[in-house]
MISE-173242 format. One record per atom (N, C-alpha, C): residue in one letter; x, y, z negated. Coordinates in pm, whole numbers, plus 32768, in hexadecimal, padded with zeros to 4 digits. Each point is the difference from the previous one (the first is absolute). Layout:
// residues N
AXYZ/...
END
This chain:
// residues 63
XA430B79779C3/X806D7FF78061/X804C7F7D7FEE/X80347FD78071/X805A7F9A7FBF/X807D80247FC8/X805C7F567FDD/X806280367FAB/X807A7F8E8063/X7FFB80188064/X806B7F958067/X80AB7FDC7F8D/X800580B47FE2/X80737FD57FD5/X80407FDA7F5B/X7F87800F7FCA/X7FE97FF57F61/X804980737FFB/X7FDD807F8018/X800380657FC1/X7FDF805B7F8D/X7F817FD1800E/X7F5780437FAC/X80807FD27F63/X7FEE80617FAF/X7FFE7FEA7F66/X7FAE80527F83/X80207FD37FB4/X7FE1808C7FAD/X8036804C7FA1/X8016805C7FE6/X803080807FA5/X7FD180137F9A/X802C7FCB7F77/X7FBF805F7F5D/X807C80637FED/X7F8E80547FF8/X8017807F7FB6/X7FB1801C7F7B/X803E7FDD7F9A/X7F9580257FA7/X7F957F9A7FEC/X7F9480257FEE/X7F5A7FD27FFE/X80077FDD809B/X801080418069/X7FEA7FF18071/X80757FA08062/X7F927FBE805B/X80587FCA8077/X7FB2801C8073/X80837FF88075/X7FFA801A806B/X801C7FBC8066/X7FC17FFD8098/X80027F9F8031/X80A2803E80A9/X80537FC47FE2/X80598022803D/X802D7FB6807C/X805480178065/X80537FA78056/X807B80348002/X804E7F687FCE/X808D80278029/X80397FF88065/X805F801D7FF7/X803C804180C5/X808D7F91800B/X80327FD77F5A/X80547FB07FD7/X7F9C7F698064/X7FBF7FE57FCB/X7FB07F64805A/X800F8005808F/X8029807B8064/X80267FF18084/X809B7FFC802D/X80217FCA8032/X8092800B8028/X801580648044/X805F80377FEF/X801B807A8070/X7FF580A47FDB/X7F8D7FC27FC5/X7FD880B57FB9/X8078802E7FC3/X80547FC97FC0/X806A80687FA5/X8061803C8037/X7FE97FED80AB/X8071802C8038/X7FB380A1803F/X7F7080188003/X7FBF80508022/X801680807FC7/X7FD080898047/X800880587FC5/X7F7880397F9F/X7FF880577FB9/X7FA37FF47FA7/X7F9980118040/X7FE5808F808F/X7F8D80148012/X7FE87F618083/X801E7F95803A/X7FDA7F878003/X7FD87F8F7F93/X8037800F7F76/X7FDB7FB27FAC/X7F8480297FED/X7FCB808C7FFB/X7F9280047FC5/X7F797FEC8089/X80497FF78076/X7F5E7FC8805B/X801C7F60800E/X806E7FC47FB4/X80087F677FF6/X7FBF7FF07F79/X7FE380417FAE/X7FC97FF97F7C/X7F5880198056/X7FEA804A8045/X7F4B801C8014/X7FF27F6F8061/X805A7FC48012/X7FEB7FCD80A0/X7FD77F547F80/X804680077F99/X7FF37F897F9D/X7F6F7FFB7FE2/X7FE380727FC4/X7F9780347FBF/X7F747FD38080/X801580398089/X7F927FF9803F/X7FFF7F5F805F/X806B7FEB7FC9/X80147F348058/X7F587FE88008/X7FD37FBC8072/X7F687FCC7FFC/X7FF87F7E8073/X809280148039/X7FF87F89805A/X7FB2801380BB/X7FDF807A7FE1/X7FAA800D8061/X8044807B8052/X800D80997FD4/X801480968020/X80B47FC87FBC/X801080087F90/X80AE7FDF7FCA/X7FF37F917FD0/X806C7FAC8061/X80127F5C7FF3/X809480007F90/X80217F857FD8/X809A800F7FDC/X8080802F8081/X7FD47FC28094/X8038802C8035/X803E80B58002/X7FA5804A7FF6/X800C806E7FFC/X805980447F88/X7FDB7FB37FAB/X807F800E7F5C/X80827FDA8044/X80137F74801E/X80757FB8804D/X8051807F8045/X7F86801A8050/X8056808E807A/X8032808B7FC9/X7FED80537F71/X800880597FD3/X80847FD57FB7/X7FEB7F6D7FC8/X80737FC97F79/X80968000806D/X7FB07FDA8088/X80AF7FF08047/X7FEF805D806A/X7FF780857FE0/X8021806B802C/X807480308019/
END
């Protein structure tokens, strides 16, 4: 997927890491309610430029 907004990071836990997006790298999101943060969190996750552009982040973040 892409990463328009340098979101993509990663998470140790332990032995393990994880591959995350923060919601902090979009503007706007913190004013959201939780159940929108979390289809602006899938909408990071599935960015491809093609089906979810950044535009479409843009439009959820200034909701």
């Amino acid at each position: 997927s892409l990463n328009s907004f340098g979101a993509r990071d990663t998470l140790a836990v332990g032995d393990n890491t994880y591959e995350i997006y923060r919601l902090d790298a979009v503007p706007g999101t913190e004013k959201l309610p939780y159940s929108l943060k979390v289809l602006a969190e899938n909408l990071l996750r599935t960015e491809d430029g093609a089906n979810i552009t950044a535009d479409h982040i843009n439009a959820i973040a200034n909701w």
